[in-house]
Each structure stands twice: as C-alpha cells, then as structure tokens.
N, C-alpha and C positions, 0 to 999 in steps of 0.2 A: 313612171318612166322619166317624166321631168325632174325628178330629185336626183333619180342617177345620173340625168343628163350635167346636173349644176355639178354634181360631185366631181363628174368626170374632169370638166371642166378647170377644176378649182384643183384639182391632183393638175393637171397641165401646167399650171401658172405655177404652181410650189416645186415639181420637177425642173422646169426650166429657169426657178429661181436657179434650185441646187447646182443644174448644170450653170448655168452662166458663173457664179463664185467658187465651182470646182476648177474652171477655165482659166478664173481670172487667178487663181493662187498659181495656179500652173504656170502664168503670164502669157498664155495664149490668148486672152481678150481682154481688153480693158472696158471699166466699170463704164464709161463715159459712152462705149458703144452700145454693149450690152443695153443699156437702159433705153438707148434711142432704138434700139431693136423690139424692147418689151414694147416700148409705144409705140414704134409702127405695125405690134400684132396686136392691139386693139381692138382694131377694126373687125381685122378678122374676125379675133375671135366673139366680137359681138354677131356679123352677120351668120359666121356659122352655127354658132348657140340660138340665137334667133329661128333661123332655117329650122333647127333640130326641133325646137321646141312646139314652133307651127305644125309643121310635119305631126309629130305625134302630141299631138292636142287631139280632147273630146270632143269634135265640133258637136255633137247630141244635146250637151251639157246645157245649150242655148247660151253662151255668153261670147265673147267679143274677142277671145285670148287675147288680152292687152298685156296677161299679166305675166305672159314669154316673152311680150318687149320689154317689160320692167326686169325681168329675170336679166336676159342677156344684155342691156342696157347698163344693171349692176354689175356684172361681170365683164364688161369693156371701161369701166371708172376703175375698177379696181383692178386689172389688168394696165390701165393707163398710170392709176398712180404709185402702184409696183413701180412702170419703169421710171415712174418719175425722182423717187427716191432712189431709186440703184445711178440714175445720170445726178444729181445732187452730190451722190453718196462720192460719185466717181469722180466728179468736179471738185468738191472742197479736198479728196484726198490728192488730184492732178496740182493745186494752190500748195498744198502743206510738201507735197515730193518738188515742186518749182521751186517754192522757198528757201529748202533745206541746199538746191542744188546754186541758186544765187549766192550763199555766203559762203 
C-alpha cells in the first residue's frame, strides 16, 4: 500500500507539472506563480502523504514507522524543489522578456 501511496503521489507532482506549462503556453499562468504555487503545496502534500502512510502502516510489524516520515518528508523536498526550478525557470525567463522589452 505504501508504494502505491508514493506512486500516487509522484503521478500528482508530474500531472500538475504538465498542467501548470500546458497553462503557461496558453498564457493563462506565468511560470513565476506557478512555481510559488508548487511550493506552497509542499506542505501539504508532505502532511497528507504522511497521514496516508501512518494510517496504513503495520503497526504488528514492532517498528516506529519513521520510515513514512522519511517517505513523505522526500516527497515534500521534491515537490519543493519542483517549484523551485519552475519560479527560477520563470524568473530568469521574466529578466530575458524585460530585457528584450528595454531595447
């Protein structure tokens, strides 16, 4: 259950890439927000991957499930540094579109 929990999760992050740059070609969202959007679900999606993971743990097993905080722990760095490259990505292209509009 935990693995398709990670899966699930990791299809979320890579669907809501695709949608935020299906958007952004569209010009309905720029990359600058986008990215601040991926970072502030984060959180989220650490406590709810967390919740999920605790939830359906073995408590039988005798261990501590630490290793569904480490789980969704990795999946909130990596959902974090998703949007940290999409606001980079969005910023140095915001600099290069300024640029071109100053000359």
């Amino acid at each position: 259950m935990a693995g398709f929990i990670l899966i699930l999760f990791l299809f979320i992050i890579i669907a809501l890439n695709i949608l935020f740059f299906v958007l952004f070609h569209k010009g309905k969202l720029n990359l600058i927000v986008s990215g601040i959007l991926m970072m502030l679900m984060a959180p989220v999606i650490q406590f709810t991957s967390s919740s999920l993971l605790l939830r359906y743990y073995d408590w039988g097993s005798g261990s501590t499930g630490e290793g569904a905080g480490y789980g969704a722990a990795l999946l909130a760095i990596l959902a974090f540094v998703n949007g940290l490259l999409i606001l980079v990505a969005g910023i140095i292209r915001w600099l290069f579109t300024f640029g071109e509009k100053a000359k």
